[in-house]
C-alpha positions as CSV (number, residue, x, y, z in Angstrom):
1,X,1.1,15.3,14.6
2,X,-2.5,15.2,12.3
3,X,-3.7,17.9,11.4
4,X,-6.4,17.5,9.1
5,X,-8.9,19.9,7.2
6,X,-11.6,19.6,4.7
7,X,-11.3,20.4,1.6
8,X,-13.3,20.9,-2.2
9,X,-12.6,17.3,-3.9
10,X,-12.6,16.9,-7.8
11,X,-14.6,14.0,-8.8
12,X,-15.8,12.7,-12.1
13,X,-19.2,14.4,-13.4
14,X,-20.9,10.2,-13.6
15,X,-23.9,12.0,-15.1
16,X,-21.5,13.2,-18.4
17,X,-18.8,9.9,-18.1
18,X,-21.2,7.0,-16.9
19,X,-19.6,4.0,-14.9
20,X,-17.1,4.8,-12.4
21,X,-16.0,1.7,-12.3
22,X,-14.6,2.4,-15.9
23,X,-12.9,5.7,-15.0
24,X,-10.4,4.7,-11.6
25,X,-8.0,2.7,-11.8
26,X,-5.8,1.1,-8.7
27,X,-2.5,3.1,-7.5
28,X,-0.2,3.9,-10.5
29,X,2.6,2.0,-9.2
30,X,0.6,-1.1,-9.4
31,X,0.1,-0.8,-12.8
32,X,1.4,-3.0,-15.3
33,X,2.0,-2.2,-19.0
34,X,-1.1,-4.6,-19.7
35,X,-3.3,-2.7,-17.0
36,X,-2.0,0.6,-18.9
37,X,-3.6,-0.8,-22.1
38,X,-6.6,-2.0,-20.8
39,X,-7.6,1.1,-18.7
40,X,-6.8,3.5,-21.6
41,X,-9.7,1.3,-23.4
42,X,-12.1,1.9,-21.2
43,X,-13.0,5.3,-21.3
44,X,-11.2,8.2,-22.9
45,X,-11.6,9.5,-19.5
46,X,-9.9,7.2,-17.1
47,X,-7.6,8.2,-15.0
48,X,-5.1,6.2,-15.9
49,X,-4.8,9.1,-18.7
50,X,-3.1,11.7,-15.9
51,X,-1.7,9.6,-13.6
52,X,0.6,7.2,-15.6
53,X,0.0,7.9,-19.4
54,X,2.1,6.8,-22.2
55,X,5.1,7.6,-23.4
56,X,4.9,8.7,-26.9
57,X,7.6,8.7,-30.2
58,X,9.0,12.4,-30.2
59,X,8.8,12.8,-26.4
60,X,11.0,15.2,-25.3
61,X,11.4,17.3,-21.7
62,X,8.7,19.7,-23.2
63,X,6.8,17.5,-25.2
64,X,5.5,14.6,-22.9
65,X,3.3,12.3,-20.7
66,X,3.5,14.4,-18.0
67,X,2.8,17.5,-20.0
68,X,-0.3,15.3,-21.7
69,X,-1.3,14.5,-18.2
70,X,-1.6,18.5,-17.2
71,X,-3.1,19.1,-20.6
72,X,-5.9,16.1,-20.0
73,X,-6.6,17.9,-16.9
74,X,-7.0,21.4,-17.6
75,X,-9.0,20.2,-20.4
76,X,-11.6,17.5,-18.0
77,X,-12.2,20.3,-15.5
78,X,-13.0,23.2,-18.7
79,X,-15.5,20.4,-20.2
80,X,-17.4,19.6,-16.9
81,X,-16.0,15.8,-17.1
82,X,-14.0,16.5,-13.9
83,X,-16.2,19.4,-11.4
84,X,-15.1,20.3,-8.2
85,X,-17.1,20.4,-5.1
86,X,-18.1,23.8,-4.0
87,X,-17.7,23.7,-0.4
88,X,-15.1,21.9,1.5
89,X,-16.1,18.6,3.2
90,X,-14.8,15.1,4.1
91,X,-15.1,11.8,1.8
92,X,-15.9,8.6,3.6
93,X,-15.0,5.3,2.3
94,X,-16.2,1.7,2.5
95,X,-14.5,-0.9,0.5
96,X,-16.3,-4.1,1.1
97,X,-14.5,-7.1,0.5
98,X,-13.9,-11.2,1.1
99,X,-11.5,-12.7,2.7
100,X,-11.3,-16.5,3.8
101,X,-14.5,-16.8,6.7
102,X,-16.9,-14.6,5.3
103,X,-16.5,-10.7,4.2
104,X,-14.9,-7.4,5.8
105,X,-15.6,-3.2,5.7
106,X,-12.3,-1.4,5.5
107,X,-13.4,2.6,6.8
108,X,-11.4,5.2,6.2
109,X,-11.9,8.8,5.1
110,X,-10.0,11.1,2.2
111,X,-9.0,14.4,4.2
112,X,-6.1,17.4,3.4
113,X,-3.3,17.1,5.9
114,X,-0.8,19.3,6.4
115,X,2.8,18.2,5.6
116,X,5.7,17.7,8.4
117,X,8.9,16.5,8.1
118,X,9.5,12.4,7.6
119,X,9.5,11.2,11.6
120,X,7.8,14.2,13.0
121,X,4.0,13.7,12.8
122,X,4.2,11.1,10.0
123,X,5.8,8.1,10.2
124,X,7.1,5.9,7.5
125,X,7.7,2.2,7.7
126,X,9.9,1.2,4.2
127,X,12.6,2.7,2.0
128,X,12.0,4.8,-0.6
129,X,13.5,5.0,-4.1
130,X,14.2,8.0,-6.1
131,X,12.9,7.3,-9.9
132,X,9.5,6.6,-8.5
133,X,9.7,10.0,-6.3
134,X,11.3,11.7,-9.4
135,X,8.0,10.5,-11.6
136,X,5.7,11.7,-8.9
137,X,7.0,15.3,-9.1
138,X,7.2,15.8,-12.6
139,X,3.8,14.7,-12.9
140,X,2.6,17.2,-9.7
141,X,4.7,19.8,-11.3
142,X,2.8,19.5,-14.2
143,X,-1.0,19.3,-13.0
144,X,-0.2,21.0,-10.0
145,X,-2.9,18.5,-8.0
146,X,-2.9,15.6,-5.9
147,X,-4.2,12.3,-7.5
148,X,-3.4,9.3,-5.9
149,X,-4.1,8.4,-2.3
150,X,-1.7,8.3,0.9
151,X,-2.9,5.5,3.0
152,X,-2.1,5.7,6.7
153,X,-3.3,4.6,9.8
154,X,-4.1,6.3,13.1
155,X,-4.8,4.2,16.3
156,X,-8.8,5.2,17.8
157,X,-9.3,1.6,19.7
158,X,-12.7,2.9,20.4
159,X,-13.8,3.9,17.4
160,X,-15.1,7.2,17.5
161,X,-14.5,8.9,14.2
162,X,-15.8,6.0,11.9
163,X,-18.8,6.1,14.6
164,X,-18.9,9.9,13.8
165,X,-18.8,9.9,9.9
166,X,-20.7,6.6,9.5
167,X,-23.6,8.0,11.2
168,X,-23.6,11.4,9.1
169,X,-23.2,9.1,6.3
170,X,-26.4,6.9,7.0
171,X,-28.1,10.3,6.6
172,X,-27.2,11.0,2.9
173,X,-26.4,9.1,-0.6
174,X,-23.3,7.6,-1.9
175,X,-21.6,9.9,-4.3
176,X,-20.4,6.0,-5.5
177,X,-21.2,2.6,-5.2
178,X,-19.4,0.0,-7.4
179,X,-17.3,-2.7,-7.6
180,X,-14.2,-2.6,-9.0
181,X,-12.2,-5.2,-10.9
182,X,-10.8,-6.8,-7.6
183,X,-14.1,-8.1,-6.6
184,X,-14.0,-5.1,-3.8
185,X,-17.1,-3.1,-3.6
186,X,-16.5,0.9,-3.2
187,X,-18.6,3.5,-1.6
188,X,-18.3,6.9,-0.9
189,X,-20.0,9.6,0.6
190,X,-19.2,13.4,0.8
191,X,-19.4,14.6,4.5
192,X,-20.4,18.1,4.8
193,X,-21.8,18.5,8.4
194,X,-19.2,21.2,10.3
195,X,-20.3,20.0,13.4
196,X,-19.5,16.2,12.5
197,X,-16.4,17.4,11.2
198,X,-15.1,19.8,14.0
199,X,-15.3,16.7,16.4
200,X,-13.7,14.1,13.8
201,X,-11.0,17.2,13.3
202,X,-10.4,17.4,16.7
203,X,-10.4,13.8,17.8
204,X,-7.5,13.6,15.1
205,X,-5.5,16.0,16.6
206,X,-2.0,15.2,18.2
207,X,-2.6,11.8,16.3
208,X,0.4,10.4,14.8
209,X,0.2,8.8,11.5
210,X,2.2,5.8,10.1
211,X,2.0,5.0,6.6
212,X,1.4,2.3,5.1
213,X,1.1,3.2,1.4
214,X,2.0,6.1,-0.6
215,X,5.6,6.7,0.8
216,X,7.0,7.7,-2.5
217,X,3.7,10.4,-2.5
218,X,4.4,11.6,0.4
219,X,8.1,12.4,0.4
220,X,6.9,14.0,-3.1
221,X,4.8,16.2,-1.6
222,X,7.2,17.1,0.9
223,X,9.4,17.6,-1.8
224,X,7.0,19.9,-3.8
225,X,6.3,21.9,-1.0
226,X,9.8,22.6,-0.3
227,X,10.1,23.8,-3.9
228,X,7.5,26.1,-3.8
229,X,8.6,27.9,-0.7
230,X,12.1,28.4,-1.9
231,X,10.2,29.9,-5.1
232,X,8.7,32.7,-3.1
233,X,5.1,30.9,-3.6
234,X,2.2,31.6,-1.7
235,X,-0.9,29.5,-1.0
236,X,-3.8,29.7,1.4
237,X,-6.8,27.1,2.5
238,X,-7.3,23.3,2.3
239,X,-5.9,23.1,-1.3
240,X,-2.5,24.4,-0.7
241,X,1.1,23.0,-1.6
242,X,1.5,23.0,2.7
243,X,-1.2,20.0,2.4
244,X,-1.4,16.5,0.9
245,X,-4.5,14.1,0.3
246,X,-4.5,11.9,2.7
247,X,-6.6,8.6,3.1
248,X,-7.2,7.4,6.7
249,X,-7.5,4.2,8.1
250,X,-8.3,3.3,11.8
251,X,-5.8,0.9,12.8
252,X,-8.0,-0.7,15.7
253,X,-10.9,-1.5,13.0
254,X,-11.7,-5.4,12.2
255,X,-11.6,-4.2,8.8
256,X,-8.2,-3.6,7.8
257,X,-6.0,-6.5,6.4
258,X,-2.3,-7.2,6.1
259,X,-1.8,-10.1,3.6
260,X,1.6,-11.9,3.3
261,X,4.2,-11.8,0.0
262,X,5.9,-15.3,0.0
263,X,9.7,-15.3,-1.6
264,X,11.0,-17.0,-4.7
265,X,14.8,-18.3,-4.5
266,X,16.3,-19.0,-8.0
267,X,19.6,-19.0,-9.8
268,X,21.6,-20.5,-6.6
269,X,24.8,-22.6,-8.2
270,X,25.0,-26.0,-7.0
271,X,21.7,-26.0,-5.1
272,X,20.8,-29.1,-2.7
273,X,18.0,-29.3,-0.9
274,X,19.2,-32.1,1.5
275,X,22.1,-30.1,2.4
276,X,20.2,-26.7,3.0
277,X,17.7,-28.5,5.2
278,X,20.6,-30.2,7.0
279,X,22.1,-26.5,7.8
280,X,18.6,-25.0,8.6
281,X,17.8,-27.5,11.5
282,X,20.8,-25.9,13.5
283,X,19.2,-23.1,14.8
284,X,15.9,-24.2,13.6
285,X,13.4,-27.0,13.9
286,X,11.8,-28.6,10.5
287,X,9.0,-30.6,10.1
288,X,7.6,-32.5,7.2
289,X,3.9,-31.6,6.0
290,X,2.3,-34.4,4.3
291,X,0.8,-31.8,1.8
292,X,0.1,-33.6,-1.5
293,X,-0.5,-32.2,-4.7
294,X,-3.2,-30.0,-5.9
295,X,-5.4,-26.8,-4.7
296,X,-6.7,-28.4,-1.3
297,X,-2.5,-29.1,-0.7
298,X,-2.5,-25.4,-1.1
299,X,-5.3,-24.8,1.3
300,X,-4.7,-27.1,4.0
301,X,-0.5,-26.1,4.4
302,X,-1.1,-22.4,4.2
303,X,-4.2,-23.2,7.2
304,X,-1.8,-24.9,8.9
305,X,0.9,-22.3,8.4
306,X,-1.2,-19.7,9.9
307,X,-2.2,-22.1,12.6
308,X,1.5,-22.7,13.7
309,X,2.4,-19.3,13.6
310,X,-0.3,-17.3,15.3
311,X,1.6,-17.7,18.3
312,X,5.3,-17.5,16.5
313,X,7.6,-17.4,14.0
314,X,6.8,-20.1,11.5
315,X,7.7,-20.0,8.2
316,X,6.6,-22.6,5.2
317,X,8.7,-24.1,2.4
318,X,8.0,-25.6,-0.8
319,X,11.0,-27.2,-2.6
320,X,8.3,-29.0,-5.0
321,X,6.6,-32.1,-6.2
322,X,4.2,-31.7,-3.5
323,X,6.9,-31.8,-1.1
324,X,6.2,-29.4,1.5
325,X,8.0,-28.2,5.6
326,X,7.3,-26.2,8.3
327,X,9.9,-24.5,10.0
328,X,11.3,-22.2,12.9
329,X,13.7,-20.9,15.0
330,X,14.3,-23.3,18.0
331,X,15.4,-20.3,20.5
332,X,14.0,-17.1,19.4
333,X,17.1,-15.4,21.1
334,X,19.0,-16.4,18.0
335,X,17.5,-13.4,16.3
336,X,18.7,-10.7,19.0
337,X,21.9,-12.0,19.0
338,X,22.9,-12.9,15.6
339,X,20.3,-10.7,13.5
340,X,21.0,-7.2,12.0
341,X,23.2,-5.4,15.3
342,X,22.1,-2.2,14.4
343,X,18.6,-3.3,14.5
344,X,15.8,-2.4,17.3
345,X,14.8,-6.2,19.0
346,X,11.4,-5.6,17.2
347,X,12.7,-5.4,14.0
348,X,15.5,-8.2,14.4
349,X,11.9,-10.2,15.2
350,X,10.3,-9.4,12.3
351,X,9.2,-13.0,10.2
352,X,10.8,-11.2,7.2
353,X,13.4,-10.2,9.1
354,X,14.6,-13.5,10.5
355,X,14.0,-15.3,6.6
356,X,16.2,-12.7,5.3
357,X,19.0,-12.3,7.7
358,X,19.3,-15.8,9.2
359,X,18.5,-18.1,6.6
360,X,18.8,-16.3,3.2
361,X,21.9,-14.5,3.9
362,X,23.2,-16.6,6.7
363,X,22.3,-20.7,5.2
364,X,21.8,-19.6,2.1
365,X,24.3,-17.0,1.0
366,X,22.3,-14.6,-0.4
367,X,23.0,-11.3,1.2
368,X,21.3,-8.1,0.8
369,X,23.0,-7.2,-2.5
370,X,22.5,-10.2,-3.9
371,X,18.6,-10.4,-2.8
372,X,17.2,-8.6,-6.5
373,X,19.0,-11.0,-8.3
374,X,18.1,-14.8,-6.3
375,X,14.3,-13.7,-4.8
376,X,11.2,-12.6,-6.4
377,X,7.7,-12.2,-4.7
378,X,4.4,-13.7,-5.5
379,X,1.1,-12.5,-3.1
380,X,-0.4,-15.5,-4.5
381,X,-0.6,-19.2,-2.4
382,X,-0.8,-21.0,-5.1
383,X,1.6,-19.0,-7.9
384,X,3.6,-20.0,-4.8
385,X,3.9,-23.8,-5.5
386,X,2.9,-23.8,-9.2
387,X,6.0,-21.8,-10.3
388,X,8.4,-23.9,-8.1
389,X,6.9,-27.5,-9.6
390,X,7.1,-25.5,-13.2
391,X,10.5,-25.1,-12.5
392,X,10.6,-21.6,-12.9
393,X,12.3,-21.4,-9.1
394,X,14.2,-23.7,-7.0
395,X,12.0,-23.3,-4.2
396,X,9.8,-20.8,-2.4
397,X,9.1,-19.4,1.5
398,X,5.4,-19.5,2.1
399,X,4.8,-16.3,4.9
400,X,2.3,-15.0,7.4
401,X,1.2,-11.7,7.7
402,X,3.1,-9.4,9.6
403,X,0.8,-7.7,12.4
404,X,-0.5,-4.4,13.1
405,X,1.3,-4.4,16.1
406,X,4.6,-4.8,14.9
407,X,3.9,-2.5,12.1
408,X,3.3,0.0,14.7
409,X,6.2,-0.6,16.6
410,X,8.7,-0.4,13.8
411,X,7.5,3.2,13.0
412,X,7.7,3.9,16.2
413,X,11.4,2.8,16.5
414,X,11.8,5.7,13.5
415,X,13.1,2.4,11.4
416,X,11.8,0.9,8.0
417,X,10.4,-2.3,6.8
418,X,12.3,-4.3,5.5
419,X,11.2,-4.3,1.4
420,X,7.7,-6.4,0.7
421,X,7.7,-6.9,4.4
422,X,3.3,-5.8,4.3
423,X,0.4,-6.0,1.6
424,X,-2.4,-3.6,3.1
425,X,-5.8,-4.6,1.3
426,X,-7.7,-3.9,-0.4
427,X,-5.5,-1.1,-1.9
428,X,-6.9,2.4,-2.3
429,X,-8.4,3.6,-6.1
430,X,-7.4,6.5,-8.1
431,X,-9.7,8.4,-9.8
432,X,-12.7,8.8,-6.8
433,X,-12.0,11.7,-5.1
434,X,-8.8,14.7,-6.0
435,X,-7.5,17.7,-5.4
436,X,-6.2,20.8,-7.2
437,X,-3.3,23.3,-5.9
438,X,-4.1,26.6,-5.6
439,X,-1.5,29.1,-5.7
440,X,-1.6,33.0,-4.3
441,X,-0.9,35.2,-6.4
């Protein structure tokens, strides 16, 4: 369960560096080799610098970014680029941002948590990998802090610790105030009041937490910490290897957003799209959407995708040249008793779960080792059609978000998403706020 503690946060000296906006960047495993390029233009500061530099001619295991990365850091904090707060405090977070009907405040606040074991106190929702996780610790190993954010979400329907840190916030500055290259304004605010954060400590006690991004962090952490105790290490405070950075995000608030990914299908043999609808429409209905070509096509299926399937599980396809259907399961018990068998009913009911299990695998043929070869993913509505009519894929599945609820009720189950089953946004930037690892001696 949470338990949560202020700490000293390392942030960029803006006074010595100038624009913020030109020193974060978005998580590392978001960014592309052309994001790489770009951020190391910016400023010889960014962070993109520590937390996924390049790999040079010559590199070797003691020669290399991840040595660079501890070098760049030892080197920002001795300069006064990077200074670290001197006492401990909480960071709050607004990241303003616009959606379809107007614009939405995601609050959450950066706090040290300490680390439990994987179903305990934290739970996950997806699948990890291990060359990600493998990255991750050489580059803690190396720098011996914690960079990039763990998002996760606690449930307080009423609101009480944004209502707590907003209000010591309204009495103080941002610390920043930009906005980033998503459009998405950020502000932050150090919180320093012990009284403030006693009660926001406290109210987060017992809480569990479910995470939605940062999975390959955390089990790094966990990983890390495991290491060092085995080493005979010792550590004491906020900044210890027993602790990770945490970002939190109330799971009740307006402002949080799940957006969909929509699938690509390519490279099926002998593909007809006659015959597939023909075998979808026995265990689901299908309905033609006079859709058009163009970006209002776009815009009225997806509102009328959403519309369908506020209430169940609708899915759209696009098979091209503005030729566009709605479908979904006629009897919902189809998913119980012919999805995944060693599957909780929640999960088996999952939109991502029914389009993978019953008409990928099932109709279509393409089965879970076959999915990284025939589907790709596009967050995109209208990559979503363009690509298909481009004939770079045979056809795509236009999705709805998956719900909080459900999201919830999987990590509850202990079980894990299945992969690009949830898009948090707006994602959380690296660079803002970080901590070091202090060791005992």
């Amino acid at each position: 369960m949470a338990k949560i503690f202020p700490f000293r946060g390392i942030r960029y000296d803006v006074s010595k560096v100038g624009d913020p906006r030109l020193l974060v960047t978005p998580p590392y495993d978001v960014i592309s080799p052309q994001d790489q390029e770009r951020f190391y233009g910016r400023s010889e500061y960014n962070i993109v610098r520590i937390i996924r530099g390049k790999d040079e001619s010559g590199d070797d295991e003691k020669r290399n970014k991840y040595q660079r990365a501890g070098e760049y850091f030892t080197r920002w904090l001795a300069e006064g680029v990077l200074v670290e707060d001197g006492r401990p405090g909480l960071y709050l977070w607004d990241q303003e941002y616009k959606v379809r009907g107007g614009t939405k405040v995601r609050r959450g606040f950066v706090a040290m948590t300490r680390i439990e074991e994987l179903g305990e106190g934290v739970v996950p929702h997806e699948k990890t990998l291990a060359k990600p996780k493998q990255d991750r610790l050489n580059l803690m190993r190396a720098t011996q802090a914690f960079f990039g954010q763990i998002f996760v979400l606690y449930s307080d329907p009423k609101k009480v610790i944004n209502g707590l840190l907003g209000s010591a916030a309204a009495e103080t500055s941002p610390l920043a105030d930009f906005v980033f290259d998503d459009g998405v304004r950020q502000k932050m605010w150090r919180i320093e009041d012990e009284d403030v954060i006693g009660r926001v400590t406290e109210g987060m006690a017992g809480q569990p937490l479910f995470i939605a991004d940062g999975h390959h962090r955390y089990e790094t952490a966990l990983t890390y910490r495991n290491e060092m105790r085995a080493q005979g290490m010792k550590c004491e405070g906020a900044e210890s290897f027993e602790n990770v950075m945490m970002t939190f995000v109330n799971m009740d608030d307006e402002g949080l957003s799940i957006f969909p990914t929509h699938r690509f299908v390519c490279g099926l043999e002998d593909f007809d799209r006659d015959t597939f609808l023909s075998e979808l429409q026995e265990h689901f209905w299908v309905e033609p959407f006079a859709g058009g070509k163009g970006e209002g096509a776009v815009a009225a299926f997806i509102r009328e995708l959403e519309s369908r399937g506020a209430d169940g599980h609708v899915f759209g396809l696009y098979t091209g040249g503005g030729t566009y259907h709605l479908f979904g399961l006629r009897d919902e018990s189809y998913a119980d008793s012919f999805g995944v068998a060693d599957r909780s009913r929640e999960w088996r009911r999952l939109d991502v779960a029914i389009l993978h299990t019953l008409v990928l695998d099932r109709v279509m043929g393409v089965t879970p080792e076959k999915v990284e070869e025939h589907i790709k993913y596009t967050r995109d509505d209208a990559e979503a059609i363009a690509e298909v009519d481009s004939r770079k894929y045979q056809l795509s599945f236009l999705m709805n978000a998956t719900r909080i609820g459900e999201v919830k009720a999987i990590a509850i189950n202990r079980e894990r998403m299945p992969q690009k089953s949830t898009y948090f946004y707006p994602k959380v930037l690296t660079g803002l706020v970080a901590c070091r690892i202090y060791l005992v001696e």
